[in-house]
Structures are given as structure tokens and as C-alpha cells.
C-alpha positions as CSV (number, residue, x, y, z in Angstrom):
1,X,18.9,-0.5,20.6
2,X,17.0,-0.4,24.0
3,X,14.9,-2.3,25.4
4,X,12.0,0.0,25.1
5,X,13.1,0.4,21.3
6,X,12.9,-3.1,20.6
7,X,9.3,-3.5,22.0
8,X,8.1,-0.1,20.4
9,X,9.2,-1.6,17.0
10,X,7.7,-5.0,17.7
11,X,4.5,-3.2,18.3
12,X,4.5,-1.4,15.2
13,X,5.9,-3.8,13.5
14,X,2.9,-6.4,14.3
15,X,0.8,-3.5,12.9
16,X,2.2,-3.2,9.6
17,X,1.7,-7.2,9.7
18,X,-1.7,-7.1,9.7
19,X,-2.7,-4.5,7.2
20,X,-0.2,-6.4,4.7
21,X,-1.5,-9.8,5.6
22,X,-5.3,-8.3,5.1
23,X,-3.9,-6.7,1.9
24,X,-3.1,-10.4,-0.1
25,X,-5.0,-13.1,2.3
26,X,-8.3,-11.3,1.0
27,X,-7.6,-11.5,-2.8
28,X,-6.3,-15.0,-2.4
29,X,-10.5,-15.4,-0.4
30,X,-12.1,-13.6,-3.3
31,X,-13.7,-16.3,-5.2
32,X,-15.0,-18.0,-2.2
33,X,-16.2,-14.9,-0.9
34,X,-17.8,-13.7,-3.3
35,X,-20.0,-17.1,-4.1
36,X,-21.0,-17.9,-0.3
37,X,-22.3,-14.2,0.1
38,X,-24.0,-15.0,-3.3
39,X,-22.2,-11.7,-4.9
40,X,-21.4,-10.0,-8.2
41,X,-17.6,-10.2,-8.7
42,X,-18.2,-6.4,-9.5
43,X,-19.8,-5.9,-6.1
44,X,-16.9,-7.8,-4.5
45,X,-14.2,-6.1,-6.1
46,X,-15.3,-2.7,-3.5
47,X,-13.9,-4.9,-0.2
48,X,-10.8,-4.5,-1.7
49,X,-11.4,-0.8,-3.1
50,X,-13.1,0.5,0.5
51,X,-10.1,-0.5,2.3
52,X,-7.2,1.2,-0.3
53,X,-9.9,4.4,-0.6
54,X,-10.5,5.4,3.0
55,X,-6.5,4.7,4.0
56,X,-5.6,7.0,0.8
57,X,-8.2,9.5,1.9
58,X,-7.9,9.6,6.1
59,X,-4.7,9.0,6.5
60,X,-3.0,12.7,6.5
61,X,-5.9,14.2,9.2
62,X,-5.5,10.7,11.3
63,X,-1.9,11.7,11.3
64,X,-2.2,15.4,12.6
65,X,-4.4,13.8,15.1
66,X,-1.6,12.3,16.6
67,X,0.0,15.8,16.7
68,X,-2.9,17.0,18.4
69,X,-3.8,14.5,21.0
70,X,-1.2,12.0,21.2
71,X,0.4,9.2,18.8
72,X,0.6,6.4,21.0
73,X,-3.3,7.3,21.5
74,X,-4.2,7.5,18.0
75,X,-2.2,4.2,17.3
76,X,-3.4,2.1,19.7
77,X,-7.0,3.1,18.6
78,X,-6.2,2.1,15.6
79,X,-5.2,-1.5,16.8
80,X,-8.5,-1.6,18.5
81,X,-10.4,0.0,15.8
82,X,-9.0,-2.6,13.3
83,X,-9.3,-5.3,15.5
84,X,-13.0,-4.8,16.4
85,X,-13.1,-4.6,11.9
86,X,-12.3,-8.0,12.1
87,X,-14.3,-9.4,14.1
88,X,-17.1,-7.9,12.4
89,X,-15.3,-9.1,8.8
90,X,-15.7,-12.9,9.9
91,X,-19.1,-12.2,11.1
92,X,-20.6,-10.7,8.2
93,X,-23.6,-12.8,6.9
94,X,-23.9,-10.2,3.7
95,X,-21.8,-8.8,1.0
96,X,-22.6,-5.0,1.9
97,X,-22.3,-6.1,5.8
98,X,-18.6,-7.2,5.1
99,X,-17.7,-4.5,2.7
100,X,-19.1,-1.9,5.7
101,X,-16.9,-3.8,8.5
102,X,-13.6,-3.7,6.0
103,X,-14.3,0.0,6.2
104,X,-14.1,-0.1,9.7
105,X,-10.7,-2.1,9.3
106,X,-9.8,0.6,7.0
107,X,-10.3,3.4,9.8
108,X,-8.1,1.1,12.0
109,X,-5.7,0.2,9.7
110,X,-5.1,4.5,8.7
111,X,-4.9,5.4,12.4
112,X,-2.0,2.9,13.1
113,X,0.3,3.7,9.2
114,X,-0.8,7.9,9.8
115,X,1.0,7.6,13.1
116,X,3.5,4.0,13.0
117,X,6.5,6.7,11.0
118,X,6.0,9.5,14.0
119,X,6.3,6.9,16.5
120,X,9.6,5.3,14.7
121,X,11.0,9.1,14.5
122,X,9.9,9.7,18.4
123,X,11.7,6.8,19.9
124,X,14.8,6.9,17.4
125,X,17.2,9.0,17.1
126,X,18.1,10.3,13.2
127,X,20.9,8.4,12.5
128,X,19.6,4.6,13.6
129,X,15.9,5.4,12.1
130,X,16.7,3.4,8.6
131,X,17.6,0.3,10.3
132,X,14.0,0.9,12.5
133,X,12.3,1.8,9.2
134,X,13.8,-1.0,7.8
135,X,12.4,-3.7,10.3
136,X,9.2,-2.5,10.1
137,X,8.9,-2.9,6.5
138,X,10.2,-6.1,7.7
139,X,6.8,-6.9,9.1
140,X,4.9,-5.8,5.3
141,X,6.8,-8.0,3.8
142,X,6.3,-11.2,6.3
143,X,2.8,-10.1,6.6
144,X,2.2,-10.2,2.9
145,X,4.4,-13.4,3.0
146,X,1.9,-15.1,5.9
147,X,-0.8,-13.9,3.6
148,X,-0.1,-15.7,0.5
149,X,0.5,-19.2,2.5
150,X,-2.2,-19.2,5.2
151,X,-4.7,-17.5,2.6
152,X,-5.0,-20.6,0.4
153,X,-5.0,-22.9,3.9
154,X,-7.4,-21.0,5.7
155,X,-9.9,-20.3,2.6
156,X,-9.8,-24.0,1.8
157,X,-10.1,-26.3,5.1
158,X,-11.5,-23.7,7.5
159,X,-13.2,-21.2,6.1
160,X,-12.9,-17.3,4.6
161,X,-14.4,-16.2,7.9
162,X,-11.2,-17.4,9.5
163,X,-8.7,-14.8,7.5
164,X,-10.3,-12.2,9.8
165,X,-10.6,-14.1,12.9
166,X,-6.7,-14.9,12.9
167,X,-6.2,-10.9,13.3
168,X,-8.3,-10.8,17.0
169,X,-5.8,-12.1,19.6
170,X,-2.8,-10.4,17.7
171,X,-4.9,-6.9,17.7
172,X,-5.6,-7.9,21.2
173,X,-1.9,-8.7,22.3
174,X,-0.6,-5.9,20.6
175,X,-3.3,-3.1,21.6
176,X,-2.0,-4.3,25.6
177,X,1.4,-4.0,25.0
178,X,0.9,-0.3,23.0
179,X,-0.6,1.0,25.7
180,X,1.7,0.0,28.3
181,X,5.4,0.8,26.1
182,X,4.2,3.7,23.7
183,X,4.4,6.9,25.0
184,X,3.3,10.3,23.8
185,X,6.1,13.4,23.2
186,X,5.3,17.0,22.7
187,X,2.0,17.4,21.4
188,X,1.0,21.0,19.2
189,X,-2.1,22.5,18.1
190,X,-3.7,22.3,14.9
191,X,-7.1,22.0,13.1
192,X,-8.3,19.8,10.7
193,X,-9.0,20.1,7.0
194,X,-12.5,18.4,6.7
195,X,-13.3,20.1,3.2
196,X,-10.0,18.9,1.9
197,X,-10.6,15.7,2.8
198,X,-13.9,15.5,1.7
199,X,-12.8,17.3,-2.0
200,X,-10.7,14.5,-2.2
201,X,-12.8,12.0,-0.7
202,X,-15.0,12.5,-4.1
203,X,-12.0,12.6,-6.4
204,X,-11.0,9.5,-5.6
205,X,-14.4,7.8,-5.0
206,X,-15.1,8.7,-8.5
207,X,-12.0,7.8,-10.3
208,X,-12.4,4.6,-8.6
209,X,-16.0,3.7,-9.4
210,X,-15.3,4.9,-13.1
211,X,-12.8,1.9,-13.4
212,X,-14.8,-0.3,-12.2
213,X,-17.6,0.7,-14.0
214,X,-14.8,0.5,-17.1
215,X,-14.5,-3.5,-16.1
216,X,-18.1,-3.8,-16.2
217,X,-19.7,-1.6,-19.1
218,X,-16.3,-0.7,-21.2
219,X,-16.0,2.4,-22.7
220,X,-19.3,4.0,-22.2
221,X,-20.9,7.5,-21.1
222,X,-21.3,6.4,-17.4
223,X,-17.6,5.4,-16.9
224,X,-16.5,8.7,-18.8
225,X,-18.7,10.7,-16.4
226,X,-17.2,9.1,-13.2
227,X,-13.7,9.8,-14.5
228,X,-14.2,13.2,-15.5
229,X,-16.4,14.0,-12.3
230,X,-12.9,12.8,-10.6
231,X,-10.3,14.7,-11.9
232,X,-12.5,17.6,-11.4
233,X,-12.7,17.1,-7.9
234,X,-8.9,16.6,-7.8
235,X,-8.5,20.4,-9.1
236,X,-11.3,21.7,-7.1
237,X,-9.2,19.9,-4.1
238,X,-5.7,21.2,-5.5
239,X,-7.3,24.7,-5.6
240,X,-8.4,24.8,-2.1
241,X,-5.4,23.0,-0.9
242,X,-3.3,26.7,-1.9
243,X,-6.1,28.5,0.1
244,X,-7.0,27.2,3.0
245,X,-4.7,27.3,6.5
246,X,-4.6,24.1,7.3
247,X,-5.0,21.9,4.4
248,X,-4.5,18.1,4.3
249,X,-1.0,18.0,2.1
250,X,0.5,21.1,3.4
251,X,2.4,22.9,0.4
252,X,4.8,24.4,2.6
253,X,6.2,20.6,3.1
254,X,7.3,20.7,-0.5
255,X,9.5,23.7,0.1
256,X,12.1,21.4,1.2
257,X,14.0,19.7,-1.2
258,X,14.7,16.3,0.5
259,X,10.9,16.3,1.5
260,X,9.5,17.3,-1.6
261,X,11.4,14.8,-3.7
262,X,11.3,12.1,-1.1
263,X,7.3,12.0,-0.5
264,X,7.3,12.3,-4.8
265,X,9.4,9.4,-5.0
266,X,7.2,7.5,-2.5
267,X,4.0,8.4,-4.8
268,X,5.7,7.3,-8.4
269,X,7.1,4.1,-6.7
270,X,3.7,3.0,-5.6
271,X,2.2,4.1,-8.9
272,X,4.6,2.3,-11.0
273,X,5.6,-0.6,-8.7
274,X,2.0,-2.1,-7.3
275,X,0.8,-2.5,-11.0
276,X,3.1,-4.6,-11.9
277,X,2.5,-7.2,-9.2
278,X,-1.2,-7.1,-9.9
279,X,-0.6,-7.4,-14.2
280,X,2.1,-10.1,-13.3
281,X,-0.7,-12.2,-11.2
282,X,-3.6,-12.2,-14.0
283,X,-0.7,-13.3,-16.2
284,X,-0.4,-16.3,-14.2
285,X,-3.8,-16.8,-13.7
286,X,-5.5,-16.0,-16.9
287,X,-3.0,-16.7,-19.1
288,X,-0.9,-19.5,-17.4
289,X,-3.7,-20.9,-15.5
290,X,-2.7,-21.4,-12.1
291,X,-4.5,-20.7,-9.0
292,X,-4.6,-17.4,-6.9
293,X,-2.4,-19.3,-4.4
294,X,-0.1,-20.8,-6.9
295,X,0.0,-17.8,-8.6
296,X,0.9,-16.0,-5.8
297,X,3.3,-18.8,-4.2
298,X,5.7,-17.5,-7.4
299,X,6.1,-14.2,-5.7
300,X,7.0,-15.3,-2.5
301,X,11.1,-15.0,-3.5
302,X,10.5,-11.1,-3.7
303,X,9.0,-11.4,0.0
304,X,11.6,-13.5,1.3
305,X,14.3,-11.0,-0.1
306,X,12.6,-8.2,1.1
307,X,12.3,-9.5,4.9
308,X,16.3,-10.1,4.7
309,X,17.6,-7.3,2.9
310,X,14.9,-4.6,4.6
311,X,16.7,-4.2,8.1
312,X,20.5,-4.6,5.9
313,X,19.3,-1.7,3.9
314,X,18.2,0.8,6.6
315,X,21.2,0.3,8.1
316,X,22.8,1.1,5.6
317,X,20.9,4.7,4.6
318,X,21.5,5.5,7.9
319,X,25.6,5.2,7.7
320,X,25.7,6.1,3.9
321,X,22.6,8.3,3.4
322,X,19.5,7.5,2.0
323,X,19.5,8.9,-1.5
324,X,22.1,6.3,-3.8
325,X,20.2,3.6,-1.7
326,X,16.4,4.3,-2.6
327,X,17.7,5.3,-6.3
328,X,19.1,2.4,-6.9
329,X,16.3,0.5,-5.3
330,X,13.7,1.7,-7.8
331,X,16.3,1.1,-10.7
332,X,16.2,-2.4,-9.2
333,X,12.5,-2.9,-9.2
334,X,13.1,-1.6,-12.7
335,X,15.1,-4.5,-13.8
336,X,12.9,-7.2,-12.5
337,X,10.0,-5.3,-14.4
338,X,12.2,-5.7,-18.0
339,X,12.2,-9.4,-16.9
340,X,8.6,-9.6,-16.5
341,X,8.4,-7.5,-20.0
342,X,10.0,-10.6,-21.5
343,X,7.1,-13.1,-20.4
344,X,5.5,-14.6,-22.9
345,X,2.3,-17.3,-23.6
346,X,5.2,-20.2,-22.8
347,X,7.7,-19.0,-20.9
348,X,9.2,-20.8,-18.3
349,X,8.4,-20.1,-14.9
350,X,11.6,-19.7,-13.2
351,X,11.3,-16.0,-14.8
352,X,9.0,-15.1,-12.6
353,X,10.9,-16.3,-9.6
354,X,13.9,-14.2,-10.2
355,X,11.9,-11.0,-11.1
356,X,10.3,-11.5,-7.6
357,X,13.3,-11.9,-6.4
358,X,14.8,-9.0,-7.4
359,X,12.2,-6.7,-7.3
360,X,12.5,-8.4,-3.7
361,X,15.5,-6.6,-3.4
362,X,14.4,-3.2,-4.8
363,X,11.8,-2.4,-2.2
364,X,14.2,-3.6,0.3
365,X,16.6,-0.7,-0.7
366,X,13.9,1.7,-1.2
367,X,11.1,1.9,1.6
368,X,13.5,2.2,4.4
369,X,15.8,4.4,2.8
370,X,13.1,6.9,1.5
371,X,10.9,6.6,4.7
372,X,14.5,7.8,6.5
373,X,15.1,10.6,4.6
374,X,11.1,11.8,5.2
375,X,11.0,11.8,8.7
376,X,15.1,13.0,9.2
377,X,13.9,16.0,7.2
378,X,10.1,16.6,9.1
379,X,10.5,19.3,11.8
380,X,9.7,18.1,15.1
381,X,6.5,18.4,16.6
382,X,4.8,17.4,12.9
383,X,6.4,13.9,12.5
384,X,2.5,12.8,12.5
385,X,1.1,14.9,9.7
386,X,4.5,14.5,7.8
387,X,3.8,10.8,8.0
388,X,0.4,11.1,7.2
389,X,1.0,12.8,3.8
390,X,4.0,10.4,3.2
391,X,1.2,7.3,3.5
392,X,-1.6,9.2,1.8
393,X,0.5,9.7,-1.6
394,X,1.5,6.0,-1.5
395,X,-1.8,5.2,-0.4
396,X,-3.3,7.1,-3.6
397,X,-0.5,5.6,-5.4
398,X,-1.5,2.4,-5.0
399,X,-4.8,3.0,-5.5
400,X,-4.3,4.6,-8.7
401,X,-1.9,1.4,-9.7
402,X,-4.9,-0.8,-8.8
403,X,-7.0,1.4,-10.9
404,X,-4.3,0.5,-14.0
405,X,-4.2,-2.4,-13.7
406,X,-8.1,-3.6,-13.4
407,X,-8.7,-0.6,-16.5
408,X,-5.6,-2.7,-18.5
409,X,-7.0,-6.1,-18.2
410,X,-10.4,-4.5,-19.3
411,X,-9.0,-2.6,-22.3
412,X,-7.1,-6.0,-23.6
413,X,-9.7,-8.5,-23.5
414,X,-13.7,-9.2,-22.8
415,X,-14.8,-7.0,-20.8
416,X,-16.9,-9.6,-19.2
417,X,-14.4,-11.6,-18.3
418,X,-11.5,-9.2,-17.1
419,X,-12.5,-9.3,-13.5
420,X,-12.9,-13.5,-13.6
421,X,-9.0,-13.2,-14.7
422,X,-8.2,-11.4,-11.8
423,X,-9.3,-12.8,-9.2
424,X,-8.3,-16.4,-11.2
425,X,-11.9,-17.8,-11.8
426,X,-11.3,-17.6,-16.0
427,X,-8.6,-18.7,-17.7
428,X,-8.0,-17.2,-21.5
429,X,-6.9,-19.2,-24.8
430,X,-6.0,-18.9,-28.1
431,X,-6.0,-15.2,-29.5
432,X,-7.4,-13.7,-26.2
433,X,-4.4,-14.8,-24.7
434,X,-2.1,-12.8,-27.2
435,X,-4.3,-9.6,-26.9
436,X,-3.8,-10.0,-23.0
437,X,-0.1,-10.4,-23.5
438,X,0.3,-7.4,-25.4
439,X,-2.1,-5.2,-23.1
440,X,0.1,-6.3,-20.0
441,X,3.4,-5.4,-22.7
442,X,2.0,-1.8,-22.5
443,X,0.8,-1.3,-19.3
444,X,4.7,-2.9,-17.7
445,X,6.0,-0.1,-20.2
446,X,4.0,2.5,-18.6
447,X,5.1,1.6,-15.1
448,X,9.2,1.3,-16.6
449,X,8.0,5.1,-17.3
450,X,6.3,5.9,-13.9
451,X,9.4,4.1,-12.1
452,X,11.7,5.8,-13.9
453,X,10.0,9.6,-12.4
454,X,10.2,7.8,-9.2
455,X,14.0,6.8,-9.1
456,X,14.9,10.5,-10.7
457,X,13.0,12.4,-7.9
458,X,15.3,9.9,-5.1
459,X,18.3,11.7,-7.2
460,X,18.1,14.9,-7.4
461,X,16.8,15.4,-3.7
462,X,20.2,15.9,-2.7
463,X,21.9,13.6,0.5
464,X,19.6,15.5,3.2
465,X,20.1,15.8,7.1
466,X,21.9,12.8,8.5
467,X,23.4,14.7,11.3
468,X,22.8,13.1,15.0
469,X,19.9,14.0,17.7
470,X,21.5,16.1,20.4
471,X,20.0,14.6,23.4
């Protein structure tokens, strides 16, 4: 690897950082958050949902902007945009003032993921791109790491404001050194799909509100209309997606088979996979007790075992191939999710840190590999809206998980008291505890379900291009 490599993937590298520290140092802040701004945990719950909807929603057009005009320009924007996000995060005096400023962070944190996977393909060649994919995902995992230990530190003997304020002088370093080392390759001309993303702007917005109208209301007429209002904007959006020119998932994409079953495992992995972590941390916290940081000080195995194994991995998809690799990473995952399906009112919990440790493993195997096989079989000139789509589906993924989960814990106990769990301000006793257990039993057999769509599509891809870059 050159010099120039090395530096690139440092660069983007410190970028995934970031958004994954954000991603857990904020949930581990909640509580505190939410009572100095003198919130409704229901209010609260949106500077986690902003952030997750306007990445799932911005990120394919942010990508074909770096088509358009320039990667390295769209990337380091996003470095600035995000880090400008956080300043005004640890400034905000209001609960709508900081939910406003994560959406900045959001825009930020979309420019850099739309275009961090065109970059990669840019300055790599084909056949060392899973060992670059895999350091990358080196820094989400470290990031989410950093999160979950400085979280608790920061929250408690500085301050929330602080969890932002650590992001400035990395954003700062790493917007200098993107300018000066990332450069620009062929650029093409396209338009944007602003209806598209608008159509599903509202899908999402809706499906989102309606669970969290779900955790506050239950089952009533309101939360039925926000749902329904949703999907119908999903069709309207699916609809227009076949019609228009230049629309934000481009179906043409899906006529390859490597593409279309790689970005389709993507979407089922984070569907299935990001539940889990969020079901397995109101176990701990509602049902065990423990804190958000010792609650999440249990997962940090999977992290650790993901920052080793992620580079191993992506060097190996690019000598074997990507497609035994990512299968077998989601049958992994799959493995530590029959562990956790095992976890009772009592059990011990060593259980936990072996499941994190192996589902450690699994995303190790999987992201590199499948991000590999994505951009080996993009055509050049459209790594950026190839990457964009790849992020949007996992983006909406995720989202959608998050939605499971928070609509689970709702459905299996007190509605008034669901969110509390969460976020570890209620613990649960007696038969409440059971009727948790048993909600979480079903929605971990739903994502066994979701995961196994997700390691079928890695399968039947096929092995894909793997053949090298003629200079």
C-alpha cells in the first residue's frame, strides 16, 4: 500500500470514527440530556431518529453529487459540515436547538459515508479493496468502541456538552489533511432525483413518527395513520422510482446479479442485525438492571473482535472472493443471536460476552467482504451513486431495526415505561420482566428470519468480478 493509500484510508477512516462514536456516545448521554434540557424522553428519542432519517434519506443524491462535482469535494464538506454540527450540538441551550444541530451532523455525516466507498474504489485497485474496506470498518468498530468507554466518562465528570466538543479538532485535522491527499477522478453528468427523495423523505418520516407515537400512545388511531400514511409513500416512491430518469435507487443497478444480491444482503443484515443489539441492551438494562454504560461495557468483546478480524477478513475476500466470506458472516451473527435467544431473567452474564464476541466476528466477515463485492461490480464513473444506494439501504435498514426494536419493547410491556427501559432510566420486576423476556424471544426470532434472507442473498450472488485493474 502507498503512501498516499495509507493517508486516504486514515482520512476516511477517522470519518467513519466519528459517525460511529456519535452513533453509541449519544444513547449512553440520553438520560442526562434529556433532564438538563428539561425534555420528554419522547421528544429526546428524535436526536437519535433525525440523525438515522436524514443519512437513510440523503445519502444516494449526496453520493451522485460526488459524481457530479467531485468526491474528495463532497467528502471533505461533509467533514466540515459535521464538524460545524458539533459545535453547534455542545452549544445547544434547548432540546429542539440540539435536535436541529444533530441534523446538521446528519448532512455531514451522509456527505462523507455517500462518498468514503467511491473514494476507497478510486484510490484501490479491485483486488486489494477488501483489505481497504476492511480497515475502514476498522474505524466503526473502534469508533463505536471509544463511544461506549468515553460516553459514560465524559457524561459523568465533564459534561454531555463534551461528547460533541471531542469531534472539533478531529473534524478539523482531518478536513486539512482531506483536502490536501484526496483527489478527484473522472467526474460525469447527471441530475438529481429531488421528488424521489422527497417521496421517500415522507415514507420514512412517517413510519418513524408512527413508532414513536406507538411507544407513547400504543395501539391507537394516530399511530395507525402514521404507519399507513408511510407505506403509502413507500409505493408512491417505488412507483416513480420505475418512471423517472434519474431516480435515487437506480433499478438498472439491480440488473446485475452480484449488485443486486450484494446491496440486498447489505439491507437484510442491517434489518436483522441492529435489532438485536438494541433488544439485547434493554435486556440488560430493564431486565438485569445495569446501567447504559455497563450495559454496554458487555458488548465491547464484539467490538474488539471486529477491529481485529475486519482488515484479516478483507484481505481475505479479496484473495478468496467475497461471497463464502459475507455468507458465512451473517450465519455467524446468526449464531451469537441463538445465544442471546437463550437469555433468560438469571442467566449468567458471561453469555452475553461470547455472543458479542461472536457476532464480533460476523460483521468482521461480512461488511468488508460485501462492501468489496459492491463497488468491484459498480461501473466506473458511478462508484459514488453506487455507494450511495449501498449506504441508503443499510441506512433504512437500520432505521427500520431501530423502529423494531422501540415498537417490540412497546408491545411487551407498559407502554409508559418502554422508552425509560431503553434508554436505562426503569428497571422491570416480577411478571413484567417475563412479558419483556418473551417479547424480546420473538422479536430475536424475527431477526434469525431477516438474517437468514440476508445470508441467502450473499449466496446466490454468484463469486463476481475479482479480476485486477489494468493500469
Amino acid at each position: 500500500m502507498e503512501k498516499n493509500q495509507r493517508i486516504v484510508l486514515f482520512i476516511l477512516a477517522l470519518g467513519t470514527l466519528m459517525g460511529a462514536l456519535d452513533s453509541t456516545i449519544v444513547i449512553l448521554a440520553f438520560p442526562t440530556i434529556s433532564e438538563q434540557l428539561h425534555s420528554d424522553l419522547i421528544t429526546t428519542l428524535w436526536i437519535i431518529l433525525i440523525y438515522l432519517l436524514i443519512v437513510a434519506i440523503t445519502t444516494t443524491q449526496l453520493g451522485r453529487l460526488g459524481d457530479i462535482y467531485g468526491r474528495s469535494r463532497m467528502f471533505n464538506s461533509g467533514f466540515a459540515i459535521f464538524t460545524i454540527g458539533s459545535l453547534f450540538c455542545g452549544f445547544s441551550h434547548s432540546i429542539w436547538v440540539l435536535i436541529l444541530s444533530r441534523g446538521i451532523q446528519a448532512f455531514g455525516g451522509s456527505l462523507m459515508q455517500a462518498n468514503s466507498g467511491a473514494i476507497i474504489a478510486d484510490t484501490f485497485a479491485i483486488e486489494s479493496r477488501g483489505t481497504a474496506y476492511g480497515y475502514n470498518s476498522l474505524g466503526w468498530t473502534s469508533g463505536a468502541m471509544l463511544g461506549i468507554v468515553l460516553g459514560g466518562i465524559i457524561t459523568t465528570f465533564v459534561g454531555w456538552e463534551y461528547i460533541f466538543f471531542i469531534n472539533i479538532p478531529i473534524g478539523i485535522v482531518a478536513t486539512i489533511l482531506g483536502i490536501l491527499y484526496i483527489r478527484d477522478v473522472k467526474l460525469i453528468d447527471s441530475n438529481l432525483d429531488i421528488i424521489g427523495m422527497m417521496l421517500l423523505a415522507a415514507g420514512l418520516v412517517f413510519i418513524s413518527y408512527g413508532a414513536v407515537d406507538f411507544v407513547s400512545v400504543g395501539t391507537a388511531m394516530s399511530s395507525t395513520l402514521f404507519f399507513g400514511t408511510g407505506i403509502v409513500f413507500i409505493v408512491i416512491f417505488g412507483y416513480y422510482e420505475l418512471r423517472t430518469p434519474t431516480p435515487v435507487i437506480d433499478p438498472g443497478i439491480f440488473r446485475d446479479r452480484v449488485l443486486r444480491y450484494s446491496i440486498l444482503a447489505a439491507f437484510f443484515q442491517a434489518l436483522g442485525y441492529i435489532s438485536v443489539v438494541f433488544l439485547i441492551i434493554m435486556y440488560l438494562q430493564g431486565i438485569r438492571g445495569l446501567s447504559p454504560l455497563d450495559a454496554s461495557l458487555l458488548l465491547i468483546p464484539g467490538y474488539v473482535v471486529g477491529s481485529f478480524f475486519s482488515p484479516v477478513m478483507g484481505h481475505l475476500s479479496d484473495r478468496y472472493g467475497s461471497r463464502l466470506i459475507a455468507m458465512t458472516g451473517t450465519l455467524v451473527i446468526m449464531l451469537a443471536t441463538l445465544l442471546y435467544l437463550m437469555l433468560q431473567i438469571d442467566t449468567p452474564l458471561w453469555v452475553i460476552l461470547i455472543a458479542s464476541g461472536i457476532s464480533g466476528l460476523g460483521t468482521a466477515m461480512f461488511f468488508p467482504a460485501n462492501n468489496s463485492a459492491v463497488m468491484a461490480n459498480a461501473r466506473p464513473g458511478s462508484y459514488g451513486s453506487i455507494s450511495g444506494v449501498l449506504r441508503t439501504v443499510q441506512n433504512v435498514g437500520i432505521l427500520m431495526s431501530f423502529v423494531v426494536a422501540i415498537s417490540v419493547a412497546a408491545a411487551s410491556i407498559p407502554r409508559e415505561v418502554a422508552f425509560e427501559v431503553f434508554i436505562g432510566t426503569t428497571n422491570l420486576v416480577g411478571g413484567v420482566s417475563e412479558a419483556f423476556i418473551t417479547g424480546i424471544h420473538s422479536a430475536l426470532m424475527v431477526s434469525l428470519m431477516i438474517l437468514a434472507i440476508a445470508a441467502t442473498m450473499s449466496w446466490i450472488r454468484g463469486k463476481g468480478v475479482r479480476s485486477p485493474v489494468k493500469k
